[in-house]
C-alpha positions as a printed Julia matrix, in Angstrom:
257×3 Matrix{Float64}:
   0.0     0.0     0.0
   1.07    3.51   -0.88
   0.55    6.81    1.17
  -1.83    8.16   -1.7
  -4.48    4.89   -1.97
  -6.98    5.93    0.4
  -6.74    9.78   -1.74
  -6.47    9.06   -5.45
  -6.29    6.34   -8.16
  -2.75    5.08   -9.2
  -3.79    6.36  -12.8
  -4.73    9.75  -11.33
  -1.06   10.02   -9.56
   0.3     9.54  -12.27
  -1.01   11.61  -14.55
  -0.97   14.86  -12.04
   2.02   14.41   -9.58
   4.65   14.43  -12.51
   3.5    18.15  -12.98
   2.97   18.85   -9.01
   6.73   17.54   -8.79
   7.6    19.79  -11.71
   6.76   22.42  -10.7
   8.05   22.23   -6.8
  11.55   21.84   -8.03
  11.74   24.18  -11.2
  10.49   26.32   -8.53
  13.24   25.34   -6.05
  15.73   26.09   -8.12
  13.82   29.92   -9.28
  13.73   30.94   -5.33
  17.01   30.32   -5.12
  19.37   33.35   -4.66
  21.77   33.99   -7.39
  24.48   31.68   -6.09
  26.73   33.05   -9.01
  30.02   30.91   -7.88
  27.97   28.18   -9.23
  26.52   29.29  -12.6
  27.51   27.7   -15.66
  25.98   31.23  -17.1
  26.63   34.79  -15.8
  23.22   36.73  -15.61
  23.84   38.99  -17.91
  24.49   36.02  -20.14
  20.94   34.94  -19.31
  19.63   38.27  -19.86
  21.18   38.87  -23.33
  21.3    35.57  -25.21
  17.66   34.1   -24.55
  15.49   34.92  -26.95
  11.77   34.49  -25.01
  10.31   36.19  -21.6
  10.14   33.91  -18.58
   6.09   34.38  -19.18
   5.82   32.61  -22.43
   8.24   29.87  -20.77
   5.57   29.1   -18.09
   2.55   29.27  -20.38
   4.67   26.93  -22.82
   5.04   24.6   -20.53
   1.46   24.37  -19.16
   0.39   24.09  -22.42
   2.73   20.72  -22.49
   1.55   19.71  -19.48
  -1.96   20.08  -20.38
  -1.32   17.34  -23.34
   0.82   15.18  -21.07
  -1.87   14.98  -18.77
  -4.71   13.98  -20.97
  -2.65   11.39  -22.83
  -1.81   10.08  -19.62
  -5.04    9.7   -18.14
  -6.12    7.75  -21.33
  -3.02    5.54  -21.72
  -3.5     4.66  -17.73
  -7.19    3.77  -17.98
  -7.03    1.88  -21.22
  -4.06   -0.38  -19.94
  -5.31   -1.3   -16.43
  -5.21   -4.38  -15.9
  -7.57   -5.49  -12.46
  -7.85   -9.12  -11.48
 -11.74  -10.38  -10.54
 -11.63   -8.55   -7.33
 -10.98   -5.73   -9.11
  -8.03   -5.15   -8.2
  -4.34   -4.5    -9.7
  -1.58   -6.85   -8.23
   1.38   -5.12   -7.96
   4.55   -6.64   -8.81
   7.69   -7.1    -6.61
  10.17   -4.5    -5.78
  12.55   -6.17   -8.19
  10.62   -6.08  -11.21
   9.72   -3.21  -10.73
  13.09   -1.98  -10.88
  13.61   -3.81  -13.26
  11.18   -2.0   -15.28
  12.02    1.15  -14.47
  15.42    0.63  -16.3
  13.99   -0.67  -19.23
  11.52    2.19  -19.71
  14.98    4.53  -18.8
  16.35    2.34  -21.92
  13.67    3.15  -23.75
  13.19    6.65  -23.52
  16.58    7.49  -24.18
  16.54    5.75  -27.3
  13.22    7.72  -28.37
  14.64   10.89  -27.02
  18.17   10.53  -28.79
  16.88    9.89  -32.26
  14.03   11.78  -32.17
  15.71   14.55  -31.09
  19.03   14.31  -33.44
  16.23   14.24  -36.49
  14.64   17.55  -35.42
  18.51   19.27  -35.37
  19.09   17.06  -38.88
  15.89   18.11  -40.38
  16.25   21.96  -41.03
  12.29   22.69  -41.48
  11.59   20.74  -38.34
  14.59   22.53  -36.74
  13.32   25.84  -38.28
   9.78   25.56  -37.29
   9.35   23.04  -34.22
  12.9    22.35  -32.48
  14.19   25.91  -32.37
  11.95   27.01  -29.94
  13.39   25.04  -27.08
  16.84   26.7   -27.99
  15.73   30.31  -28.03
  16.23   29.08  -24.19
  20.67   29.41  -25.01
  21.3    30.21  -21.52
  18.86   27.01  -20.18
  17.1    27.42  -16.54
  15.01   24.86  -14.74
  11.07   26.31  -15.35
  12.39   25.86  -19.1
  13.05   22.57  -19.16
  10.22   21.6   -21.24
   9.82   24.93  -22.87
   8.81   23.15  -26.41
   6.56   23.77  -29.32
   3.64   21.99  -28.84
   4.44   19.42  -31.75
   7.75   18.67  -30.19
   6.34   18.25  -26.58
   3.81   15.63  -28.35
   6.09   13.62  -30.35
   9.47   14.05  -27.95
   8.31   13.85  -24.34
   4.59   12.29  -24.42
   5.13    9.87  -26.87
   8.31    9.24  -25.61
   6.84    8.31  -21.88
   3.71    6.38  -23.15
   6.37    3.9   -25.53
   8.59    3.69  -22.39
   5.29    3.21  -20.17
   3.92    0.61  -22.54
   7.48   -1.43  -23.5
   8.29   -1.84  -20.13
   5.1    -3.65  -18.85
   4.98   -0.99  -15.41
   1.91   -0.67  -13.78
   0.48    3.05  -12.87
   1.99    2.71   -9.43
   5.44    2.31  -11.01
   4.36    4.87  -13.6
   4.38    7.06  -10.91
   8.24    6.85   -9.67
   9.45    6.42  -12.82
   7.97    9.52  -14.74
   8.63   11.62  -11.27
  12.21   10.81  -11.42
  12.36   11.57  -15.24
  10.83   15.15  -14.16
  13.4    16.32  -11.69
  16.34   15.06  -13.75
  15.08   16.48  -16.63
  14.53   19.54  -14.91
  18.09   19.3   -13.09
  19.76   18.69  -16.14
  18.62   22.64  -17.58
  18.97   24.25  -13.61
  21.99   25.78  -15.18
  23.87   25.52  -11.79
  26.96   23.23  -10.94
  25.9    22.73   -7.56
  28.4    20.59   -4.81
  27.17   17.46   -3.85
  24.6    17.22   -6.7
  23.38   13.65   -6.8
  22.84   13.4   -10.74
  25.91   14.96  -11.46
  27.7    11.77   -9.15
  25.55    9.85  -11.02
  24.96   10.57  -14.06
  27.64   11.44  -16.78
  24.76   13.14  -18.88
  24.1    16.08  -16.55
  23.37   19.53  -16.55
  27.1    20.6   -18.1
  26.47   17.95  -20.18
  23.44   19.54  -21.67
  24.26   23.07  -21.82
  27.1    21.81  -24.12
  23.99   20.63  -26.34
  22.7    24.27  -25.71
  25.55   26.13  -26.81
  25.92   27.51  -30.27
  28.83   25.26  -31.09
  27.73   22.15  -29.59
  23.78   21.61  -30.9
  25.61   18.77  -33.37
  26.52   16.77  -29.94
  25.08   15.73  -26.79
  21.63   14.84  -28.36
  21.51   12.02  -25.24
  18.67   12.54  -22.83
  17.62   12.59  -19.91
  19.71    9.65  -18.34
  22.51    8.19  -20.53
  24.88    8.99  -22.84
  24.92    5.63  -24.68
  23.64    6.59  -28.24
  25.76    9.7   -28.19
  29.18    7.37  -27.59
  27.75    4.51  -29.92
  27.06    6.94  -32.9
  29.93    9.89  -32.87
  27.82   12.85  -31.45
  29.49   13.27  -28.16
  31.69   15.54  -27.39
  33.76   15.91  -24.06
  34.1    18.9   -22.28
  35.89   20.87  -18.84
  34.64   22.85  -16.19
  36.61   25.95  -16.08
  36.46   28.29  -13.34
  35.17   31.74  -14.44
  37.78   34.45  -12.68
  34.32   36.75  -11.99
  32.96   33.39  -10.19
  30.91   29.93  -11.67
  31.67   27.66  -14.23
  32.19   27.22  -17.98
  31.34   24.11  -19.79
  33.58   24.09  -22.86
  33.83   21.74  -25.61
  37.25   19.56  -25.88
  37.83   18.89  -29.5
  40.66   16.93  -30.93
């Protein structure tokens, strides 16, 4: 049993608390004070290459959310599966985790190559992928800052293939597309922050992505949000350093042979 049975469905969880957990850490990260020794940007940075007002960020990505949500709720109640009491056995903790990698495997491998085609294709890059980048400077509210096309075929497609491959119930739906929310939202907070758990963790991480943000690296880094696997396999990563700014922060640079 879960803290949130007696409350609300599995399927309703996990359609709602993806955005509820969205928005409570891109919101973390926005009442934070300017910590500048951490930046991977300078503010005036921020100020002068982004190319769209905080206000059309947020209404972007309710707009997203708004699509996410009803897809969800569909995809949840067309693929429960209750037994003849009516209710949904649960598998164990093992297979569960189990499944949460595979549907980690899964996404990334949507993400990567749907993503790479929108940077290959120039119309879809004109018209559709571009708008995520007018975000050069990235910050955690815009993490999925996207045209609505993009947010369709990238991110909710993306989650309902991972949802449906890996055979997880709603209740594992719930972890798994929670923890895909904060790390994608980590991975555009645009702070190196000490003691960051995905940066330990993961090698694709928030100087990982601003690489792909920068003007000279949108040909690399297409991985996301957990691995860097397809980028290795198939010649679009590129390494990069942290350097020190001597005005305080960071800057990701590219390392090229």
């Amino acid at each position: 049993m879960v803290f949130w049975e007696a409350y609300v469905s599995d399927e309703s969880m996990g359609t709602f608390a993806p955005i509820v957990v969205y928005w409570l850490y891109a919101g973390f990260y926005q009442l934070l004070p300017p910590l500048d020794k951490y930046r991977l940007h300078t503010r005036k940075e921020e100020d002068e290459k982004n190319l769209v007002p905080l206000g059309s960020v947020i209404k972007g990505v309710l707009l997203q959310q708004l699509v996410q949500a009803v897809v969800a709720e569909l995809l949840f109640r067309l693929t429960s599966n209750m037994n003849s009491s009516g209710i949904i056995v649960q598998p164990s903790i093992f297979i569960q985790i189990v499944q949460i990698i595979i549907a980690m495997l899964v996404m990334d491998t949507w993400q990567y190559f749907v993503h790479r085609y929108m940077h290959q294709n120039l119309f879809l890059y004109r018209h559709i992928h571009s708008q995520h980048h007018r975000l050069v400077v990235p910050y955690a509210i815009g993490a999925l800052y996207n045209h609505p096309l993009e947010g369709l075929l990238l991110d909710t497609f993306g989650g309902a293939i991972s949802f449906l491959i890996s055979g997880m119930t709603a209740r594992t739906a719930v972890i798994f597309f929670c923890f895909a929310v904060v790390k994608t939202v980590d991975d555009h907070c645009g702070l190196w922050l000490p003691g960051n758990i995905f940066h330990l963790l993961f090698q694709n991480n928030t100087a990982y992505h601003d690489i792909h943000h920068q003007l000279q690296g949108t040909k690399f880094n297409y991985s996301q949000p957990f691995f860097p696997i397809w980028d290795k396999l198939l010649g679009t990563y590129v390494p990069y350093r942290l350097v020190k700014r001597p005005e305080g922060g960071f800057e990701a640079r590219l390392i090229k042979d």
